[in-house]
N, C-alpha and C positions, 0 to 999 in steps of 0.2 A: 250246475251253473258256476261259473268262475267270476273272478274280477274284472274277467276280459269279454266275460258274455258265456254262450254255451260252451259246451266241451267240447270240440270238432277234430278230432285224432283220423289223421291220413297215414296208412300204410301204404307200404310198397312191399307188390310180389312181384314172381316173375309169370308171366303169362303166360307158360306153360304149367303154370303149379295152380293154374285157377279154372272152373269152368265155367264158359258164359251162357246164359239163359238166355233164350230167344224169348223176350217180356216185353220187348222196345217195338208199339205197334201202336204209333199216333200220326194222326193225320198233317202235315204237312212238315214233320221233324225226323221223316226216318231214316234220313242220311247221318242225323247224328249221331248213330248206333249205344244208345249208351242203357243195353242192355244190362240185368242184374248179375252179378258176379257172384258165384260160393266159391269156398275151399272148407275142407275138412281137414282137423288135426294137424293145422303146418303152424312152424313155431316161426315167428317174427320177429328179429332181433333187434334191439333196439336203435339200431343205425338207421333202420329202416320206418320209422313211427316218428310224427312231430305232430304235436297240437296247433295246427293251423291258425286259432287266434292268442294267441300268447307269446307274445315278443321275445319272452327269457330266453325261448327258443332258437330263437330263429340267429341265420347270422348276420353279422355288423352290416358287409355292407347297405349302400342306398336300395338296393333292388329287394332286396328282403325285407327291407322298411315299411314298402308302398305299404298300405293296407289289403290285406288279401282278399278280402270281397271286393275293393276298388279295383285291384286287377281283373277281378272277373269280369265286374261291370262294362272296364276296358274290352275285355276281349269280346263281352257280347257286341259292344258297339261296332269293333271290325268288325265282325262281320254283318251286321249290319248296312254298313258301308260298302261293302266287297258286293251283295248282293244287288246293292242300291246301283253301285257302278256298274253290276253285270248288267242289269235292268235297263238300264238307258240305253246301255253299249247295243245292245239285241234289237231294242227295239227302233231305233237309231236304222240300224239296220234292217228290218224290214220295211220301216217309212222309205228305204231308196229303192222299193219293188211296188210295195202295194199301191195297185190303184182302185181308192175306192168306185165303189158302182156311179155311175151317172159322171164319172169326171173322164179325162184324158190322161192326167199328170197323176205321178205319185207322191203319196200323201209328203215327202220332202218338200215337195217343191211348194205347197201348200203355206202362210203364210201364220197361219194360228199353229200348226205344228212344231214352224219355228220357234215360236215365241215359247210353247208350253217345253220345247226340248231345252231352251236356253234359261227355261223356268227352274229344269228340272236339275240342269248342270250348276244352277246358281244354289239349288238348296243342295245338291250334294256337296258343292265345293265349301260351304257355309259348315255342315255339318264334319266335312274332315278338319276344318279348319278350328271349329270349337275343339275338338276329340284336341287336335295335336297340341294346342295351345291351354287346354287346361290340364292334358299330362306334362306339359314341360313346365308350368308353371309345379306342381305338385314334387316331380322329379328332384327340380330346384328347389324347395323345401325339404327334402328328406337327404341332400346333402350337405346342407346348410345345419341339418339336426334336427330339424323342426316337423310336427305333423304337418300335412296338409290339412288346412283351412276346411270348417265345415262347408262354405258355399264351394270350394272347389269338388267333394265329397257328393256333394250335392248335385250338382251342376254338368260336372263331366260327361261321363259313360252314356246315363239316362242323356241328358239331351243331345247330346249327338245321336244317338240312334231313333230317336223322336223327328228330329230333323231329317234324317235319310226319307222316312217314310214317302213324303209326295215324290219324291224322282225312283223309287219302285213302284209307285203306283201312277206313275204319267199314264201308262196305255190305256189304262181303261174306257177313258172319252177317245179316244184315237185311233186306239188299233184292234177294237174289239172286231175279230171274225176272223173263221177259220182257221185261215193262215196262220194268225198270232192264235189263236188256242190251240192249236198243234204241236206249238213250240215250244217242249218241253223246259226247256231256259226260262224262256219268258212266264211259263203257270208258275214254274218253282219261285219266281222273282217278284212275283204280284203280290203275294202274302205274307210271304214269312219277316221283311223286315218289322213287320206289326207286333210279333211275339216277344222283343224286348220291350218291358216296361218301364 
């Protein structure tokens, strides 16, 4: 344990001097591929090692400031976000074909459909708009000198990606059948925004 918290040392190889273990086998993450790495006997120079939470480290500028868990946090919420936006976009798209049983019209033209799609554009647009606005408030703190604020630490990543949640999961009252469970897009889009905590 250090002053900074655990000890978290990232090296860098090259990815031919490494071999990757096929161990990456869960359910609804395995596009992430982030299978377990070995190497044997290869020497690491030190250009290439930095202690991930310890600032001595690191360089001046702002970007290297941010907090490095807060970047992750960031980038789990794009994506997040990305999926939330495919989600809609897809299903958006099948609402201009599918016509439910016992109707005429496709579920577009359908009046509650609207409303839950403009539901779903208003919590995505909600949730980019928290993500953009409490990284550039943070951004502007770390060129100013300053940490970022515990409520922005706080605040950010996690609830934007909390917020994505109901516009990847619009379909389920909607478009459940066939068609949409077929659609490889849309199964992958239903779930996974739920896995950021």
């Amino acid at each position: 344990m250090t002053p900074h918290g655990p000890e978290i040392i990232h090296v860098c190889m090259p990815v031919g001097e490494v071999e990757i273990q096929d161990t990456w086998h869960v359910s609804g993450l395995c596009g992430t591929g982030r299978h377990d790495l070995s190497a044997a006997d290869m020497f690491v120079p030190d250009q290439r090692i930095f202690a991930l939470l310890d600032p001595a480290g690191h360089r001046p500028e702002p970007l290297y400031q941010m907090p490095p868990l807060l970047l992750f946090v960031v980038q789990l919420a794009c994506v997040s976000l990305g999926i939330a936006r495919g989600a809609v976009d897809e299903l958006a798209a099948i609402a201009q074909t599918k016509v439910p049983s016992l109707r005429t019209a496709p579920l577009a033209d359908a009046p509650v459909t609207q409303v839950e799609l403009a539901r779903a554009e208003g919590s995505l647009g909600g949730a980019r708009a928290l993500l953009y606005e409490t990284v550039g408030e943070m951004w502007q703190n770390v060129c100013d000198g300053k940490a970022p604020s515990s409520r922005q630490l706080a605040w950010g990543g996690s609830r934007a990606s909390r917020r994505s949640r109901p516009a990847a999961r619009w379909r389920a009252p909607r478009t459940r059948s066939p068609a949409a469970a077929r659609s490889t897009r849309a199964r992958r889009c239903s779930g996974t925004p739920a896995t950021p905590r």
